[in-house]
C-alpha positions as CSV (number, residue, x, y, z in Angstrom):
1,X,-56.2,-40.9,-50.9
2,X,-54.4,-43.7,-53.1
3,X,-51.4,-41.4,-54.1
4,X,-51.2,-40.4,-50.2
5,X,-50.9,-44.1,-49.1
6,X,-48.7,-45.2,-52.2
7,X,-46.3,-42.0,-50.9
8,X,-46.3,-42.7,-47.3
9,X,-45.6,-47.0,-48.1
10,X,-42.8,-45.3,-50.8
11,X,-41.1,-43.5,-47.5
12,X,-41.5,-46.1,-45.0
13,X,-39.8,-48.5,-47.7
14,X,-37.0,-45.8,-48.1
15,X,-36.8,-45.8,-44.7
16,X,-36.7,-49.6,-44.1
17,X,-34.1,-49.8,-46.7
18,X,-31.6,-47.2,-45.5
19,X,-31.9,-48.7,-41.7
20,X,-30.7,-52.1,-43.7
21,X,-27.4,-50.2,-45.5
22,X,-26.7,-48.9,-42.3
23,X,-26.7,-51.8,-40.7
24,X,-24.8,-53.3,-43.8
25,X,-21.9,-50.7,-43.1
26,X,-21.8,-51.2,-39.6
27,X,-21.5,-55.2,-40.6
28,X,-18.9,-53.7,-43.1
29,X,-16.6,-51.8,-40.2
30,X,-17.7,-48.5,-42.0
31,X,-19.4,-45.6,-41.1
32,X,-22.6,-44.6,-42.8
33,X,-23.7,-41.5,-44.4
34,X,-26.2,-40.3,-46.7
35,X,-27.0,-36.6,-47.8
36,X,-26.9,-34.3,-50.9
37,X,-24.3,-33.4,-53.2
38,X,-23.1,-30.0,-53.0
39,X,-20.3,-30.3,-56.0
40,X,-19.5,-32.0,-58.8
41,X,-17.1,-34.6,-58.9
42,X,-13.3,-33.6,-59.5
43,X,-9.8,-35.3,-60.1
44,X,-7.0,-35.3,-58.3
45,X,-3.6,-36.6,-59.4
46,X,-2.1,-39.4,-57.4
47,X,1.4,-41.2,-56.7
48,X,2.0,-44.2,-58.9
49,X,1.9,-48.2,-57.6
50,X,3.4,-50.3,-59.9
51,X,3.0,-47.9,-62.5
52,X,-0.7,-47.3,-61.8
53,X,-1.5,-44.0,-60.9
54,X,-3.8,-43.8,-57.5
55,X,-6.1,-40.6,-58.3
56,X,-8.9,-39.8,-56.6
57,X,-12.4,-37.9,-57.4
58,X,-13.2,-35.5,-54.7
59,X,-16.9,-34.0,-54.1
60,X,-18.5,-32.6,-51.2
61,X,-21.8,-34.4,-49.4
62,X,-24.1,-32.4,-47.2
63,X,-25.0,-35.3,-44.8
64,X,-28.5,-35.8,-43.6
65,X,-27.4,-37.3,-40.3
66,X,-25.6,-33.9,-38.8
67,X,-25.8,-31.3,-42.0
68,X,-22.2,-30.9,-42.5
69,X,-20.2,-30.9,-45.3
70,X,-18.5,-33.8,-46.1
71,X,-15.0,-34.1,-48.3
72,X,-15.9,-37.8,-50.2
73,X,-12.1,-39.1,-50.9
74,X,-12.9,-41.5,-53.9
75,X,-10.3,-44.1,-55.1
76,X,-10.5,-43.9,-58.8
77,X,-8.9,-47.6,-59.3
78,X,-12.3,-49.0,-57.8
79,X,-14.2,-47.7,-60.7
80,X,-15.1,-49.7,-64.0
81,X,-14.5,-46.5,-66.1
82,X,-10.7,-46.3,-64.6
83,X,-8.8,-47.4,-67.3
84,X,-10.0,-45.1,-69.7
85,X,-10.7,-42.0,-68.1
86,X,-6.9,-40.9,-68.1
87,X,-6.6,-37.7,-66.4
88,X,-10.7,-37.6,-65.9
89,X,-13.4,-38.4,-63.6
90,X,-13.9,-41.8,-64.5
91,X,-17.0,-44.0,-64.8
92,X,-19.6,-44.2,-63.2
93,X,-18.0,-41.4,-61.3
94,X,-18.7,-38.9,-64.0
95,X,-22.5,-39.6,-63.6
96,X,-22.9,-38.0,-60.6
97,X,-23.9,-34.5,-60.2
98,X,-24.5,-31.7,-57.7
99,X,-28.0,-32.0,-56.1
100,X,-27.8,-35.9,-56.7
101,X,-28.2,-37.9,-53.2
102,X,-25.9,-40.5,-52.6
103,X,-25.0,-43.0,-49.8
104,X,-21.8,-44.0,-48.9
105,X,-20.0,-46.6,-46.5
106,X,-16.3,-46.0,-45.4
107,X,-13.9,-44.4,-42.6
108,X,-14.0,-41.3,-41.7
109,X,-10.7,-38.6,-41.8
110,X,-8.7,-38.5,-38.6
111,X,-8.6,-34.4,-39.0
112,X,-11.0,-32.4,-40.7
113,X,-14.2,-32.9,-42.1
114,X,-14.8,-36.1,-44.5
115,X,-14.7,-40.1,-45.4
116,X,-12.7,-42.1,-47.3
117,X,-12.3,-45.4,-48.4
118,X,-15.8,-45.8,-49.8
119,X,-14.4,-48.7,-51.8
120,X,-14.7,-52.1,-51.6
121,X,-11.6,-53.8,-49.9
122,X,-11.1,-56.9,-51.9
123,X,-12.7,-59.5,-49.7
124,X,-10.1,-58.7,-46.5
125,X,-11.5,-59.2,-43.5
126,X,-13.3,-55.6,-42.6
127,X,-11.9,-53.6,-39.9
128,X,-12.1,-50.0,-39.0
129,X,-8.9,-49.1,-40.8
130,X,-10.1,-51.1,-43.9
131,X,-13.6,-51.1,-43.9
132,X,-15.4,-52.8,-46.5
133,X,-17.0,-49.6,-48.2
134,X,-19.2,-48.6,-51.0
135,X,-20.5,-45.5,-52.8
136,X,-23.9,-45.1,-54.5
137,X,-26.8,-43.4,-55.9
138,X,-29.7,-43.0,-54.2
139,X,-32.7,-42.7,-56.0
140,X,-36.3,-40.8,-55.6
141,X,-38.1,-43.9,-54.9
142,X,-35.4,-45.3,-52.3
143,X,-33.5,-47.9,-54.4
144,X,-30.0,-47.6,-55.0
145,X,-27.7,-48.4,-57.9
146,X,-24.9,-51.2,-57.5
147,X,-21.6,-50.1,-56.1
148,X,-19.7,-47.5,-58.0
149,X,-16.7,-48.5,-56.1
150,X,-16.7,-52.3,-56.8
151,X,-14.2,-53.2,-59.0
152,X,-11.9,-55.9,-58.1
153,X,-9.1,-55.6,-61.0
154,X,-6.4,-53.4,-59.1
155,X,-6.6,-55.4,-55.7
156,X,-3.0,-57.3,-56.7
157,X,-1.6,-53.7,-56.1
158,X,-2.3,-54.2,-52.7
159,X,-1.0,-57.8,-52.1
């Protein structure tokens, strides 16, 4: 009977929690979604900003809130690991893998199926254009780890 109550306070906090990041995105501009993974990450080359290539990783998320399959457009610049992941995945990127569960907050594409800008927008004012977004990893007992789209250093490209 303890393990059924510990479950059930587990889910309800799970619950709790992901009604707050929605209401975080929302806050942020964004547009929320949670699911599945369905792929494993994967580069893409990008054009170059000041000499600083914008790549992207790439997976597919099968969202909880309708069941389709999301294309998750990741800015590789936002990562900590971009600097020395070259032509790879960078970190914490390169973590995730298919089956994994992650949430993420950003806009979704104007054609076709998917989100981009899960990535923070360098303290500007959040709009639906330029929402203020995020990308994490959910975990079994409902927490989440920080941001993997955080990362502040390349905002001057942008300026």
């Amino acid at each position: 009977m303890k393990q059924k109550l510990l479950l059930i306070s587990l889910l309800c906090l799970a619950n709790h929690a992901f009604a707050d990041h929605r209401a975080d995105c929302s806050a942020a501009a964004g547009t929320y979604l949670t699911g599945t993974l369905v792929s494993a990450p994967s580069f893409q080359h990008g054009k170059y900003r000041q000499g600083i290539e914008l790549s992207h990783t790439h997976l597919s998320l099968k969202a909880d809130q309708d069941g389709r399959t999301y294309d998750v457009a990741i800015d590789n610049v936002f990562a900590d690991g971009y600097d020395a992941a070259g032509s790879h995945v960078p970190a914490p990127l390169n973590t995730l893998r298919r089956n994994d569960r992650i949430e993420v907050c950003g806009q979704p594409y104007t054609s076709g199926v998917g989100i981009h800008w899960v990535h923070t927008n360098c303290g500007d004012t959040p709009t639906r254009a330029k929402p203020d977004g995020w990308l994490k990893k959910l975990y079994p007992d409902g927490s989440t780890s920080a941001n993997f789209e955080g990362n502040t250093e390349y905002c001057y490209l942008w300026q």
